[in-house]
Structures are given as structure tokens and as C-alpha cells.
C-alpha positions in Angstrom: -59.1 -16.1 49.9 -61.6 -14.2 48.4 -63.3 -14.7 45.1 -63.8 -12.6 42.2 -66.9 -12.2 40.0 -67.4 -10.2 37.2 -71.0 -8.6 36.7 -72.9 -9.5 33.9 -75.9 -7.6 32.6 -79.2 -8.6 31.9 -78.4 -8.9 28.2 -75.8 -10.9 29.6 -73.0 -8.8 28.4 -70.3 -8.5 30.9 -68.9 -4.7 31.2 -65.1 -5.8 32.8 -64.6 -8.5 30.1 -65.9 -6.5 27.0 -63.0 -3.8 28.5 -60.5 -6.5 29.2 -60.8 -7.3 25.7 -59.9 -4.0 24.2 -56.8 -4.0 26.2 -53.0 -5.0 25.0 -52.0 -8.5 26.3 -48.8 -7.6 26.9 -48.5 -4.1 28.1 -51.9 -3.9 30.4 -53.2 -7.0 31.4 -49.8 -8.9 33.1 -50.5 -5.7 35.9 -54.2 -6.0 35.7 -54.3 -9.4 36.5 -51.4 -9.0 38.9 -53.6 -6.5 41.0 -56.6 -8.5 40.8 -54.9 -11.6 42.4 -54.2 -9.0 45.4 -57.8 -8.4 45.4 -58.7 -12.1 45.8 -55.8 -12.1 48.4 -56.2 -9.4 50.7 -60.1 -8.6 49.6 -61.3 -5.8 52.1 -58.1 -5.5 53.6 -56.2 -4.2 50.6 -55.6 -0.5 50.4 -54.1 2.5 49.1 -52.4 3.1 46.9 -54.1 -0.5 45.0 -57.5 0.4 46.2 -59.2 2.6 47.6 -63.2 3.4 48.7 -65.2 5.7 47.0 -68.6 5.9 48.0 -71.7 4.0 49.1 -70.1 0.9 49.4 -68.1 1.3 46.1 -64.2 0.5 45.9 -62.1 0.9 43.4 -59.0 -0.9 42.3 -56.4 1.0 41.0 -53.9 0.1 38.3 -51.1 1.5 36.6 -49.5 0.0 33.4 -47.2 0.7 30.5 -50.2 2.6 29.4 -51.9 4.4 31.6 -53.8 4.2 34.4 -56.8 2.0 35.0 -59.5 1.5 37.4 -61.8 -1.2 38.3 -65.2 -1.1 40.2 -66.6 -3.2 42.6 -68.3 -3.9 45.9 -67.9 -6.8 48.3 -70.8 -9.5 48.5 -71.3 -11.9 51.3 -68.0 -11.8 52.9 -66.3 -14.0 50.3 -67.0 -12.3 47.2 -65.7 -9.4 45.4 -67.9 -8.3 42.4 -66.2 -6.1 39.8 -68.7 -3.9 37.9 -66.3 -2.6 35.2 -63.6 -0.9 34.1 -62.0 2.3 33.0 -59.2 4.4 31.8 -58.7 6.8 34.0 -57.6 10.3 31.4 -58.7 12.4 34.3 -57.4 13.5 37.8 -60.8 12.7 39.1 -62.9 9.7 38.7 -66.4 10.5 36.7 -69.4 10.9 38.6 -71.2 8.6 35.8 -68.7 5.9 35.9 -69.6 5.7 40.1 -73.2 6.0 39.5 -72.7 2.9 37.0 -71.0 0.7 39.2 -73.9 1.8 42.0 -76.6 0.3 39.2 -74.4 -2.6 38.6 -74.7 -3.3 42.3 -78.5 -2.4 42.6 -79.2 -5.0 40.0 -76.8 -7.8 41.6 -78.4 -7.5 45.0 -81.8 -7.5 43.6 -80.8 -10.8 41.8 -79.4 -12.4 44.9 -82.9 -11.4 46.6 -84.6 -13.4 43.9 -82.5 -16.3 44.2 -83.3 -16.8 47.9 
């Protein structure tokens, strides 16, 4: 089993909750939560068409609900974890360069943390 983490910012505002929040409870987040439990699951092992790599050691985790389509960033930390960045709705065929280079800070930050903590 793997374990999920959600990233929290320095301001200690946490980007995947704060969209979590926004969402409906009953048409989004039964399939959200559904495809995150086969994240902590099948963690590096799951694939298309729930998840798929993008770049630089960024994944993301697809999702499709009642209303729309949704993706969820993250990046796998010490063989156990899976750290999800945040989350979008996808309104485009392709995912925004922006949105990658976000969840690439997000993961620049974490590791530094985890440097500190050592």
C-alpha cells in the first residue's frame, strides 16, 4: 500500500484541498476519491487510462466525473509515498504548461524540506 500526502505550502495552504473544496460532494468527489484509493493501491504501478506520466518525474491522475474531467498532480517520494501537488479541471485537450511547471515547484519545495529534516 502506498500512502497519500497532500502538499502544503509554506503559508501552509494546501493547493489539492482548497480545490477539493470547491467541488460538488456528490457528483465529483465519490470518483475522485474512488481513483485516489487506486493510487494508494497500485501507486507506481497504476496506468493509463487512470494515470499517466508527464514529465520530470511528474504523473498525473486522471479523472472523469458527472462533470468533467479532472486531473491531479503528483510525484512519488521514498518508495511509499505519493505526494499530490494539486488539482485541475482539465477544459482543454492538452494539459497547461503552467499547471506542470507548478506541480515541478511543488516538488522542488517538498524535497528541499525533506533535505532539511534530515
Amino acid at each position: 500500500m502506498w500512502e497519500i500526502e497532500f502538499f502544503i505550502k509554506d503559508n501552509n495552504r494546501c493547493p489539492t484541498k482548497d480545490f477539493l473544496d470547491d467541488l460538488s460532494p456528490t457528483q465529483d468527489l465519490p470518483y475522485i476519491n474512488n481513483r485516489f484509493k487506486q493510487l494508494e493501491e497500485h501507486g507506481n504501478k497504476l496506468r493509463r487510462p487512470h494515470a499517466d506520466f508527464l514529465e520530470d518525474g511528474i504523473w498525473e491522475l486522471r479523472v472523469k466525473t458527472r462533470s468533467g474531467q479532472f486531473r491531479f498532480f503528483y510525484f512519488f517520494f521514498d518508495g511509499v509515498q505519493v505526494i499530490i501537488t494539486h488539482g485541475l479541471h482539465k477544459k482543454t485537450r492538452a494539459i497547461p504548461r503552467a499547471e506542470i511547471k507548478r506541480a515541478q515547484e511543488y516538488r522542488s519545495i517538498y524535497l528541499e524540506r525533506q533535505k532539511k529534516e534530515k
